[in-house]
C-alpha positions as CSV (number, residue, x, y, z in Angstrom):
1,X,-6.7,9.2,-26.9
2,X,-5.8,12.1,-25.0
3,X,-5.0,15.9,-25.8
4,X,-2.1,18.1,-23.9
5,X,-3.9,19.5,-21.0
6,X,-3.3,23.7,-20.5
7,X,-0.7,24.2,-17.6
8,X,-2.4,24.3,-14.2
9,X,-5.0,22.0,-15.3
10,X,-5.1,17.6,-13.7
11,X,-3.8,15.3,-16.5
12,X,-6.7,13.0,-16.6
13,X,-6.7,9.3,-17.7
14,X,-6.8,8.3,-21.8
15,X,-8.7,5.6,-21.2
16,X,-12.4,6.3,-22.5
17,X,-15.1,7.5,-20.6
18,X,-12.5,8.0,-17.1
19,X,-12.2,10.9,-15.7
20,X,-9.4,10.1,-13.4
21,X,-6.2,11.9,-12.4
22,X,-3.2,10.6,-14.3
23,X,-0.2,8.8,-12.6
24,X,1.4,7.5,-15.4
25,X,2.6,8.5,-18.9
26,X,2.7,5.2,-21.6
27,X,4.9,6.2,-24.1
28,X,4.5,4.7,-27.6
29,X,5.0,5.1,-30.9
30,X,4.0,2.9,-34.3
31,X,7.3,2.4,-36.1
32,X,5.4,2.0,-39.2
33,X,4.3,5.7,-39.2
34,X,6.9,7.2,-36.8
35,X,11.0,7.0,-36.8
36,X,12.4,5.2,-33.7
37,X,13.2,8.7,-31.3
38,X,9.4,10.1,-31.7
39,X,6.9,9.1,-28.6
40,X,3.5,9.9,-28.2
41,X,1.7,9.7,-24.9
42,X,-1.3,7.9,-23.8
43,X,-2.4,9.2,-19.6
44,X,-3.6,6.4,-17.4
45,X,-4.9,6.4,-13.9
46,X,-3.5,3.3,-11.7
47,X,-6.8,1.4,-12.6
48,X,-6.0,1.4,-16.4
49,X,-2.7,1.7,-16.3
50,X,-2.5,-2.3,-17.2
51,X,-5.5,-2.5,-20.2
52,X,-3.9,0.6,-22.3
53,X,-0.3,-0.6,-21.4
54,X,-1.6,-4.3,-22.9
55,X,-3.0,-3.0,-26.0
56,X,-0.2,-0.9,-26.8
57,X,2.4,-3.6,-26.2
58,X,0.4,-6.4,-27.8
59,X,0.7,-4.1,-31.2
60,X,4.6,-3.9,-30.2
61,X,3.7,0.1,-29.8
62,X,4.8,0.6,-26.0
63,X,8.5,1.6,-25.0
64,X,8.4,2.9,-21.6
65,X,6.0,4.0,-18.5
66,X,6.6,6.3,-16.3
67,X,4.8,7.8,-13.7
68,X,3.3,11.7,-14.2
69,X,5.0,14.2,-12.4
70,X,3.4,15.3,-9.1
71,X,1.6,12.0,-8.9
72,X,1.2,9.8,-5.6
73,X,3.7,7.0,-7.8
74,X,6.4,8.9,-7.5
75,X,5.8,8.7,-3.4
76,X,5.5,4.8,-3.7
């Protein structure tokens, strides 16, 4: 759902159609595909951070969430 942004440019939120900043980094993987140590990441804004974190856990796909660097969740 999302690509690696260039350096210097806002993380923005997976989730489709939002154009928000990220403040946290889901990080999955599908064990059927990928061996246990790999991790992909899906960005989410605070608004989304629950729906994408559901449907990724739901599918037993989420192991951690952590907030972005530089975000406001790291202030909290």
């Amino acid at each position: 759902m999302s690509n690696p942004s260039p350096a210097g440019e806002a993380l923005i939120c997976s989730a489709r159609g939002c154009r928000a900043p990220a403040v946290w980094a889901l990080e999955w993987n599908n064990p059927r595909l990928h061996n246990a140590e790999r991790r992909k990441t899906w960005l989410a804004c605070g608004e989304h951070r629950g729906s994408l974190g559901d449907f990724l856990d739901a599918r037993g796909f989420l192991r951690a969430v952590n907030p972005v660097p530089g975000s406001p969740t790291l202030d909290m």
